[in-house]
N, CA, C and O atoms as a GROMACS GRO file, in nm:
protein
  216
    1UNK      N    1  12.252   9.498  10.401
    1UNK     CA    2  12.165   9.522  10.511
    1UNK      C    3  12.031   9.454  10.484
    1UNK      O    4  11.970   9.466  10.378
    2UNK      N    5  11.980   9.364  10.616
    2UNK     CA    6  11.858   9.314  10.526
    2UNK      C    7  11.746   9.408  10.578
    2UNK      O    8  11.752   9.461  10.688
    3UNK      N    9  11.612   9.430  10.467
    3UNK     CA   10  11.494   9.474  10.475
    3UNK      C   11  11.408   9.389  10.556
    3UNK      O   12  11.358   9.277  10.540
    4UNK      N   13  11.404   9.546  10.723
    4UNK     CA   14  11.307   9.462  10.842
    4UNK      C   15  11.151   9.475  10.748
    4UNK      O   16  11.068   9.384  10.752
    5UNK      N   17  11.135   9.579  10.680
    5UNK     CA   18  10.935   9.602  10.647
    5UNK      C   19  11.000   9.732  10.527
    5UNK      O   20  11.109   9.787  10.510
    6UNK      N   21  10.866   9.739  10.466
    6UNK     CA   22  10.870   9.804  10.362
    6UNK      C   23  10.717   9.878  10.362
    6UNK      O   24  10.621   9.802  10.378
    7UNK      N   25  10.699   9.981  10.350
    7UNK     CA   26  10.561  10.046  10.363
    7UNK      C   27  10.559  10.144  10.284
    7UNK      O   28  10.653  10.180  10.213
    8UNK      N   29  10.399  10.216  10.298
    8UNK     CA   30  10.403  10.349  10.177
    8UNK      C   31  10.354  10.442  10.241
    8UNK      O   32  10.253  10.415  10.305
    9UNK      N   33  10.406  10.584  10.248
    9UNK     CA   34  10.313  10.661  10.302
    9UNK      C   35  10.356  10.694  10.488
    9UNK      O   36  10.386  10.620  10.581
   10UNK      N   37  10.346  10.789  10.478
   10UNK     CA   38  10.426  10.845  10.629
   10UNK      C   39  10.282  10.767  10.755
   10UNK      O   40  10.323  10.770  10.871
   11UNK      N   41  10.149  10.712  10.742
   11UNK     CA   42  10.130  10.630  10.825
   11UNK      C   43  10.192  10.503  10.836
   11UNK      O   44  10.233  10.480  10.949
   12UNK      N   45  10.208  10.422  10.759
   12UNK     CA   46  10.281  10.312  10.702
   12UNK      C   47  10.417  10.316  10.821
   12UNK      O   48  10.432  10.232  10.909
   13UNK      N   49  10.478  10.398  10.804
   13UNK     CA   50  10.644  10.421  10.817
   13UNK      C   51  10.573  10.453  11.004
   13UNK      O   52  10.638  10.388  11.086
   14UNK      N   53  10.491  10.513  11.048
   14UNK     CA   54  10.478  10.520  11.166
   14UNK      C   55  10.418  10.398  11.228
   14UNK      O   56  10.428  10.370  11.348
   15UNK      N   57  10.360  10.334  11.146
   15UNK     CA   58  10.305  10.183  11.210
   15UNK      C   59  10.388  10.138  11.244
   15UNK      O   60  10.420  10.112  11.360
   16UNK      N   61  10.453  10.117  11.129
   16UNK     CA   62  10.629  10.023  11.176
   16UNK      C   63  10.718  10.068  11.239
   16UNK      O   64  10.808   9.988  11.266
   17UNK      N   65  10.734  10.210  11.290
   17UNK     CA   66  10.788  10.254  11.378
   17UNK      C   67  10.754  10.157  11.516
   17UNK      O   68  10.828  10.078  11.574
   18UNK      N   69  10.619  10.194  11.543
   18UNK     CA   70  10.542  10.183  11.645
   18UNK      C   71  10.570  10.010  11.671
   18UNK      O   72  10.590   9.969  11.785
   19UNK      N   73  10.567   9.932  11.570
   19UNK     CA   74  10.563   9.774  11.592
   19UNK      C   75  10.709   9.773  11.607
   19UNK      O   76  10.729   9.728  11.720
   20UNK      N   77  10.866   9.811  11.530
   20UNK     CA   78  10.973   9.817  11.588
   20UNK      C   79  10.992   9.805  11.746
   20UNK      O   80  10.964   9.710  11.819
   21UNK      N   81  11.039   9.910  11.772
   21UNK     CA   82  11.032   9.986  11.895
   21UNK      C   83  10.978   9.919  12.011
   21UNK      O   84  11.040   9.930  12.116
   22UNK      N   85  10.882   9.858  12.009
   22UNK     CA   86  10.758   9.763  12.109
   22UNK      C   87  10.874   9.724  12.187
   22UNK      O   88  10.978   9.671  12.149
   23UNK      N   89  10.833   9.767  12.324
   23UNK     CA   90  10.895   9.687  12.429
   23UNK      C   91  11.069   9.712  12.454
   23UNK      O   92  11.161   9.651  12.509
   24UNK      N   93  11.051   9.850  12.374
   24UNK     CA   94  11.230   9.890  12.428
   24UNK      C   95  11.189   9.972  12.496
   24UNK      O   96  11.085  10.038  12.498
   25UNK      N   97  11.334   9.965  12.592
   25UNK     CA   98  11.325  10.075  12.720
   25UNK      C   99  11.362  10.253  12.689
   25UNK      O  100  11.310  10.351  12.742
   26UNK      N  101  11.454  10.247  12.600
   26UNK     CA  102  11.496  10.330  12.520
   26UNK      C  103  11.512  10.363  12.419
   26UNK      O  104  11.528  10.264  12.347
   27UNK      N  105  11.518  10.487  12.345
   27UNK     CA  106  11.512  10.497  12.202
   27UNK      C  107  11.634  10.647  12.197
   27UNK      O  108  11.616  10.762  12.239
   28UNK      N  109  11.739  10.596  12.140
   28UNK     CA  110  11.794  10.731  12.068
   28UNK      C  111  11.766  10.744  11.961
   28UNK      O  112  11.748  10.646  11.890
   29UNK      N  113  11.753  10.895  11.906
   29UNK     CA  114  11.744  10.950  11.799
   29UNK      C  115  11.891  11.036  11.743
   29UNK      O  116  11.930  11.113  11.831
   30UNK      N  117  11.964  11.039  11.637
   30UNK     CA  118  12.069  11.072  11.610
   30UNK      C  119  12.038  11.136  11.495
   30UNK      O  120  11.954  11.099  11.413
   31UNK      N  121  12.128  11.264  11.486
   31UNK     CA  122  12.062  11.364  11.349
   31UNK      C  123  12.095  11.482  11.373
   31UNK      O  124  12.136  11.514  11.484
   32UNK      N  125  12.080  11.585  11.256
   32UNK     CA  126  12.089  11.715  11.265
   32UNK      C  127  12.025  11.747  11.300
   32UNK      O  128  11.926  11.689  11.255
   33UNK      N  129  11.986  11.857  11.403
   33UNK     CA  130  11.879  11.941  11.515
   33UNK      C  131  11.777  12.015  11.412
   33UNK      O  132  11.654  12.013  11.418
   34UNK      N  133  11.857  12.079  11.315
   34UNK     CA  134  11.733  12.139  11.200
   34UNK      C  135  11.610  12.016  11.112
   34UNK      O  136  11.488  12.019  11.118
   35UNK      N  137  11.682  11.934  11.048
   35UNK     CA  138  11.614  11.844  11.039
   35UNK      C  139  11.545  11.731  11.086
   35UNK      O  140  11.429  11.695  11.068
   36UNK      N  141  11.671  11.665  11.173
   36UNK     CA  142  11.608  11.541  11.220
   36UNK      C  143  11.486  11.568  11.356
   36UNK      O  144  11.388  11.494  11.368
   37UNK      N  145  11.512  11.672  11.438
   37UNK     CA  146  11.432  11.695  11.522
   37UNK      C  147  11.270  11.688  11.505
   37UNK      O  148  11.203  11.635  11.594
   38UNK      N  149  11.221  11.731  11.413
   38UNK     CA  150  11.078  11.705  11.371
   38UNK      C  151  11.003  11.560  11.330
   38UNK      O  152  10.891  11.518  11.360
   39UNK      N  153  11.123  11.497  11.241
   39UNK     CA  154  11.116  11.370  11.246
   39UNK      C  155  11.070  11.250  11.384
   39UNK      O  156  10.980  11.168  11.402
   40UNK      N  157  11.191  11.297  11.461
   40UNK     CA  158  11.229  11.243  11.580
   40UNK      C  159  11.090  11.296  11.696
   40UNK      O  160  11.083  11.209  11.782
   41UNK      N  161  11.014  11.376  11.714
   41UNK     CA  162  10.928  11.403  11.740
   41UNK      C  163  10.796  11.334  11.689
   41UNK      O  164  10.716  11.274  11.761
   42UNK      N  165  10.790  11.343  11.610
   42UNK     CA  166  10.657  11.283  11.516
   42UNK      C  167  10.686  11.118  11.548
   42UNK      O  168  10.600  11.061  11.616
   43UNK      N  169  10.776  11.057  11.515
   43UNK     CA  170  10.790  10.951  11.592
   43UNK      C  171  10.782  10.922  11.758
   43UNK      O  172  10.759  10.808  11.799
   44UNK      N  173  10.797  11.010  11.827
   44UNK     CA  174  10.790  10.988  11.944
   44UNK      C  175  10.595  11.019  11.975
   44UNK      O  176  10.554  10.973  12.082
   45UNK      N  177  10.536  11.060  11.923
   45UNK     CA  178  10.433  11.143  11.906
   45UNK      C  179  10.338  10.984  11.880
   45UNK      O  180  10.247  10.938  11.949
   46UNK      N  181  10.374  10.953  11.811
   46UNK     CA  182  10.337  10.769  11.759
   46UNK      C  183  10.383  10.664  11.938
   46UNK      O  184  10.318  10.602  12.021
   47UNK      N  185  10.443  10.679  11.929
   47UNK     CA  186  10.460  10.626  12.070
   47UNK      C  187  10.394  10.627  12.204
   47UNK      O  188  10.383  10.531  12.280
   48UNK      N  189  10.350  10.755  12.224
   48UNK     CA  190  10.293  10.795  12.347
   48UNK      C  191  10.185  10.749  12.386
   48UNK      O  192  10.068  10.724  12.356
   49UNK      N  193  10.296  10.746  12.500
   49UNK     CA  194  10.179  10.668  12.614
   49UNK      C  195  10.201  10.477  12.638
   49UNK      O  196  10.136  10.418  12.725
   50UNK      N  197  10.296  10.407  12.551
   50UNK     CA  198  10.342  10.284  12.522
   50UNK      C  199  10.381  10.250  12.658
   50UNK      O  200  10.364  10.129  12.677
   51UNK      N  201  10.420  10.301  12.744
   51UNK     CA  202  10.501  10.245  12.843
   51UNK      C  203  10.358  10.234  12.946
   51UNK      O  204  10.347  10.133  13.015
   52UNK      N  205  10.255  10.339  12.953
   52UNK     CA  206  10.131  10.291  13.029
   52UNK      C  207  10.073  10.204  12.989
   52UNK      O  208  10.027  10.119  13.066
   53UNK      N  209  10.056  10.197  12.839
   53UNK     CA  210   9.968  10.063  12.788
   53UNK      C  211  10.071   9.889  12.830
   53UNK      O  212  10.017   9.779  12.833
   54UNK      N  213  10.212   9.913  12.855
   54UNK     CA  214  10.226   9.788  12.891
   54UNK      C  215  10.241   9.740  12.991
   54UNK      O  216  10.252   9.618  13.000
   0.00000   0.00000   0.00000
């Protein structure tokens, strides 16, 4: 699998979330409801508002 970015630190990992993501219409999140849900939030949380800014 190749390495898209490499970062440190849970801002890091949300930057690159945020630069990923750019300009998709959709995003699934896939995961266990106990865990992944908070994750999957906090990422979406980084996002908001992307679709007004473009």
């Amino acid at each position: 699998m190749k390495t898209l970015n490499t970062s440190k630190g849970i801002g890091g990992q949300l930057t690159d979330f945020r630069k990923l993501v750019e300009g998709s219409q959709n995003i699934t999140f896939v995961g266990s409801a106990g865990f992944c849900t908070p994750f999957a939030e906090l990422m979406a949380y980084v996002i908001r508002g992307a679709a007004a800014r473009s």
